[in-house]
N, C-alpha and C positions, 0 to 999 in steps of 0.2 A: 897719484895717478889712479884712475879709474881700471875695475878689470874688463877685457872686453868682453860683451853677451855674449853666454854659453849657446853654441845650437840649438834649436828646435829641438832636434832628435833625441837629445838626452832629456832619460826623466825627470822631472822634477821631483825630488828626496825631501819629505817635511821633517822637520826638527824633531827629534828625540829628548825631553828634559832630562838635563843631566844634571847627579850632584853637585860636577864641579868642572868648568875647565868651560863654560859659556859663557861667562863673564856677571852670573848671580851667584848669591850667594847658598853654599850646600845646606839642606836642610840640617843636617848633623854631621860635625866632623867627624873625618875618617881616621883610626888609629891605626892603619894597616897602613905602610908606607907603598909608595907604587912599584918600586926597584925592587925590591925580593917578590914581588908576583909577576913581573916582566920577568926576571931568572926563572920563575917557576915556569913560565908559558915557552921558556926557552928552553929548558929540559925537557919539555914535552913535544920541541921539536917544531914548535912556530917561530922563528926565527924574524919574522916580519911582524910587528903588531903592533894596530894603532894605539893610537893613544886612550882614544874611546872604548876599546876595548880592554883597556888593561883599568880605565875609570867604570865601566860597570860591571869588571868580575871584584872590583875593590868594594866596590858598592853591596854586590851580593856577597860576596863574605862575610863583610859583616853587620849587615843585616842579620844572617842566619847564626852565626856565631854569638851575635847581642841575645837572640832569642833561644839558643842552645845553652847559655851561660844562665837565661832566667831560670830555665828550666829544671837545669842544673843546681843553682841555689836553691829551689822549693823542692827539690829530689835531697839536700842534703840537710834541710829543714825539718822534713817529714822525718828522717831518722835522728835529729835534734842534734846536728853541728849545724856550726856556722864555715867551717873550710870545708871547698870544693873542692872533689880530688876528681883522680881519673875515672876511678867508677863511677861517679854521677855522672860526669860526660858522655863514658858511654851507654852508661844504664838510658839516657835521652836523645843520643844520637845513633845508636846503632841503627842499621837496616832492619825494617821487620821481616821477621819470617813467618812466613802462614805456613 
């Protein structure tokens, strides 16, 4: 069965591309599962969350975690190991302070 048309009065929302969950394929799979950042967004006291949003904070995590861990590796390069520890991480991720 058909949905019935939406009213006039609501606006019309255009598509956001998403990694995953439109029915294409994500450009890169995700290694972050989706349930322990739904528990995170749930300790933080959003109790209610879509699904889209728990698909593009998966998304930006690790994006920025991929490119915190490159970072990380040529920070632990430059002092000539090959394992990453926690000081490279933060020595690339901390906040600046001016």
């Amino acid at each position: 069965m058909s949905e019935p048309p939406k009213p006039a009065s609501e606006p019309k929302v255009e598509a956001v591309p998403r990694a995953s969950g439109d029915g294409s394929k994500p450009e890169k799979d995700s290694f972050i599962a989706k349930a322990p950042i739904r528990r995170l967004m749930r300790s933080e006291g959003a109790y209610l969350v879509a699904e889209e949003a728990v698909e593009y904070l998966v998304e930006y995590l690790s994006k920025h975690g991929g490119d915190i861990t490159k970072k990380a590796l040529e920070h632990a390069e430059k002092d000539g190991r090959k394992k990453v520890t926690g000081g490279d991480i933060y020595a690339v991720a901390k906040p600046k302070t001016y």
